[in-house]
N, C-alpha and C positions, 0 to 999 in steps of 0.2 A: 264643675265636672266636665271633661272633655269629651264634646260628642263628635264623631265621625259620620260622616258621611260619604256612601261610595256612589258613583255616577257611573255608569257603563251607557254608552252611543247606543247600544244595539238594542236596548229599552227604552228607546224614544219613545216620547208622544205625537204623534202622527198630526200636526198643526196643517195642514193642506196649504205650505205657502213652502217655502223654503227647510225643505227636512233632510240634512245633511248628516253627514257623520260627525262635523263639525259644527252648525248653528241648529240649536235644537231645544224644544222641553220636556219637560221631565214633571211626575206627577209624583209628591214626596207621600209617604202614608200617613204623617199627619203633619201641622205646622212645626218649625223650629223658630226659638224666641230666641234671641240672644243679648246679652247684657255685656256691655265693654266691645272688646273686637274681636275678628272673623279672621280669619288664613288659611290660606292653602299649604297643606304640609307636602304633600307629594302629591306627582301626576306621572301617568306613565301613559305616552302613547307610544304604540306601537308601530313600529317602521317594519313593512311588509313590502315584497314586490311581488309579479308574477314571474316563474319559471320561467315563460315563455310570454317574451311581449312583441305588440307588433312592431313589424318597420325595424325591429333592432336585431332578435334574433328566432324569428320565425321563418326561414327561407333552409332547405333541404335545395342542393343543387344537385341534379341528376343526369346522367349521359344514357339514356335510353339504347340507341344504337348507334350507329356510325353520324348519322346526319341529324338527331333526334335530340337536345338538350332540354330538360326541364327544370322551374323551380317550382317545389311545391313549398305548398304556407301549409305552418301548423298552425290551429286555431292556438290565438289567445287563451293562458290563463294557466292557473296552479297544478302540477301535477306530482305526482310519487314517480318512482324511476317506469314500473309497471304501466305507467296511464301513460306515461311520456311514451314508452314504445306505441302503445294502440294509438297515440293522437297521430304518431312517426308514418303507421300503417296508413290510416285515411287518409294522409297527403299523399304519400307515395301512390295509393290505390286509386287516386282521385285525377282522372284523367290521362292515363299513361298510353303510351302509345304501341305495349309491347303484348304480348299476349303470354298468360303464365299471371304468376301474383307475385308478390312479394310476402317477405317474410320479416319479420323486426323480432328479435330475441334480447331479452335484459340478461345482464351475468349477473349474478346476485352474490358470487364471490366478491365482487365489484362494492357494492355499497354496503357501508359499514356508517 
């Protein structure tokens, strides 16, 4: 009889040496015996990035005023179109040299 087995990372067992997404253990709910051979049928890892990574495309370049240039960094990391405009705002807001605020608006006719 063919038994399966599923394995998901993010139920590791916490071994206090080396506990990665990829070297890790796992605690099964009871033994598995097997007689003859063992396979892997499928594996799916998932390829993800973030939205926003540094050094590559986290930099907003701003012209303040006449003599005034800035860049601001967005922080690192995954966003909806929504969280990208508020992360947009904090950089923009974060150290400027002008007085007044800024404003960041998402079109939402836009994402589909």
């Amino acid at each position: 009889m063919p038994f399966k087995l599923y394995v998901d990372s993010r139920f590791r067992k916490d071994t206090g040496g080396n506990n990665s997404d990829s070297e890790f253990t796992i605690d099964l709910p009871h033994p598995i015996q097997l007689k003859g051979k063992a396979f892997i049928d499928t594996i799916s890892i998932p390829n993800s990035f973030y939205v926003i990574r540094a050094g590559d495309n986290d930099r907003i370049h701003v012209r303040e005023n006449a003599s005034t240039y800035r860049i601001c960094t967005i922080v690192q990391g995954q966003y909806t179109a929504i969280a990208l405009g508020d992360a947009d705002l904090v950089a923009l807001q974060t150290g400027k040299s002008i007085s007044g605020g800024y404003t960041v608006t998402c079109d939402t006719q836009q994402i589909n």
